[in-house]
N, C-alpha and C positions, 0 to 999 in steps of 0.2 A: 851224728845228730844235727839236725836242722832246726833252726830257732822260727817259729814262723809267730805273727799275728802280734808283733814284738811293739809296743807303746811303749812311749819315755813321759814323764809328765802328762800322766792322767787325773785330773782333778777330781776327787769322790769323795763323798761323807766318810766311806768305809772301804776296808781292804775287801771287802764283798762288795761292795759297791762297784771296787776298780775292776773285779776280778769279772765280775755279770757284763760291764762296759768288754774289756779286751776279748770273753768269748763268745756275744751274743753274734748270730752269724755264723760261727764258722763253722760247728756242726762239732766240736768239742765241747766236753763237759769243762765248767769252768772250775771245778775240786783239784782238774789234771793241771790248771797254768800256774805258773810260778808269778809270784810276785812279791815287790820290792816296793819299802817305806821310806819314800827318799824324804815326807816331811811329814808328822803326824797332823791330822785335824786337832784344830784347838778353838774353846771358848775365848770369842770375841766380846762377849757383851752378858747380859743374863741369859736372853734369850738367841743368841746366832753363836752358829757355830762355823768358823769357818773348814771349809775342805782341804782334806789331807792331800800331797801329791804322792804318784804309786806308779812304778815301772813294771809291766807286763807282758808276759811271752810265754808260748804252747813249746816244749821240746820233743820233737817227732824223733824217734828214738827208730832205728837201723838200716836211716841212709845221712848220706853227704851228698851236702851240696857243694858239685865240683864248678857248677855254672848255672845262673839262674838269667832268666828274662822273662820281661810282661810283653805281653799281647792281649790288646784289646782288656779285658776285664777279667782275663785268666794268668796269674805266675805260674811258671814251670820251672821247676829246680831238679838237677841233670846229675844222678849220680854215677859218671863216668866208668867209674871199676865193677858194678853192680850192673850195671847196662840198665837202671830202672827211674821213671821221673815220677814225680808226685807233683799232681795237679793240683791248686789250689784254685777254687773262684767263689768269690764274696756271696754266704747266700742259701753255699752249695758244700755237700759235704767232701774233702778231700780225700782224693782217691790215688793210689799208684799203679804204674803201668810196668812192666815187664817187658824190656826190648832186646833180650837176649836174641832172640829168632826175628828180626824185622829183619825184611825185604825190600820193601820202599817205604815212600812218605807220600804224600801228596799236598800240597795248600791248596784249598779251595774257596773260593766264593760261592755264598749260596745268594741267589736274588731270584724274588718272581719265582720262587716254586723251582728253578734253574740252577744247574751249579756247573763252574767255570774254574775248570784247575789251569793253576797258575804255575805251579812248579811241580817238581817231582825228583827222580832220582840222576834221571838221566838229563833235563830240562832246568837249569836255574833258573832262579827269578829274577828277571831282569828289570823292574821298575812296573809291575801291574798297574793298568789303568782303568779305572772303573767310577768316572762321576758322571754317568747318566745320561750322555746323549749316547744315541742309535750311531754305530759304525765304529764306535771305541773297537780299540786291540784290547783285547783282556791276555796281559802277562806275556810268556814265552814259550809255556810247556806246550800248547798246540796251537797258536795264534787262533784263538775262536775270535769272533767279532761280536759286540754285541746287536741281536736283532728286532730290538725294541729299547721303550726308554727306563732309565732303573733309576731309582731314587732312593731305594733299602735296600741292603746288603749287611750280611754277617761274613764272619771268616772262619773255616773249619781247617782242622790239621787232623789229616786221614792217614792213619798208621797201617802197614799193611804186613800180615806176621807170616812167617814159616807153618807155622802147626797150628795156629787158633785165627779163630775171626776177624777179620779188622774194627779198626775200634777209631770212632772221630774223637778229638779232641774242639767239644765246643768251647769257641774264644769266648763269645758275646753273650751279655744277661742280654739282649736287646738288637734290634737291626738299627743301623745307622744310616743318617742319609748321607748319601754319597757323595751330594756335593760341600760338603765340611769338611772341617782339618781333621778334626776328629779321624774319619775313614783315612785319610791320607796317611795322618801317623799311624793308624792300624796297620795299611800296607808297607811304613816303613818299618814296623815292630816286626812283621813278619819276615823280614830278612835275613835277621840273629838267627828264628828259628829254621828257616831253609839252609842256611849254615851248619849250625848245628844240627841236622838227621844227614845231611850229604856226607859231613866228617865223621858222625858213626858210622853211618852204611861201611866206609872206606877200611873203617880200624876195625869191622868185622869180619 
């Protein structure tokens, strides 16, 4: 079981109140989250009431989380013995993947309509660079250069299977401009995750 979408001191009139706050978003019905009365609402005055506080959290019931990490605007939680991730991002309804049969991985940048894989199976990632001037090295997996100037980019994780389709994993609600920290810690986030598909491929 995996606890996701997990609040501690959520301020609300009502245990419905907390419960509509922890699952508005996530694409869960909020009847299914658990929640906790850490302090009742109570009358302050004749007329004010003050807000109760309420601990909140969805239990995803027939995987483990053996390792999680964020990227960009997407959590990935790795159930190791299952060979399966469930994708979570703010928004968007959570979905699970099935890596029983993967082959490769890829990290990609998509800019400009363009996309510039950075890593892959055989290819680690060696510190991706991508803040927007013409002649940047983008990554390691093929030294592409880049040939014009980029100021948006998103990052995608391209799953590639045995016996069914590939499937991307989009990070981003949004493109980012490149020359921010923002994008930087993106490609730093994507590290964890080019680690973890090279160390499955390996224990497959």
């Amino acid at each position: 079981m995996i606890r996701l979408h997990e609040y501690d001191n959520i301020p609300a009139s009502s245990r419905n109140d907390a419960l509509f706050f922890a699952s508005n978003y996530t694409g869960f019905n909020k009847e299914d989250f658990k929640c906790e009365v850490i302090k009742e609402p109570q009358r302050v005055g004749l007329f004010k009431k003050e807000d109760g506080i309420y601990h909140c959290w969805y239990e995803y019931e027939g995987m483990n989380a053996d390792k999680e990490f964020v990227i960009a605007d997407a959590h990935l939680f790795m159930d190791c013995a299952q060979k399966k991730i469930l994708v979570i991002r703010f928004g968007f309804k959570a979905y699970e993947l099935d890596c029983s049969d993967l082959v490769n991985y890829e990290i990609v940048i998509n800019s400009n309509n363009k996309t510039y894989t950075i890593s892959n199976k055989n290819k680690a990632l060696k510190g991706a660079i991508l803040f927007g001037a013409a002649g940047a090295i983008v990554g390691a997996a093929d030294s592409e250069t880049i040939l014009e100037t980029v100021e948006f980019a998103d990052l995608i994780i391209r799953l590639r299977f045995k016996s069914k389709e590939p499937f991307e994993i989009l990070t981003c609600n949004q493109q980012y401009e490149v020359a921010d920290q923002d994008w930087r810690d993106i490609l730093d986030q994507s590290k964890e995750a080019d680690e973890f598909f090279r160390n499955l491929l390996v224990e497959m």
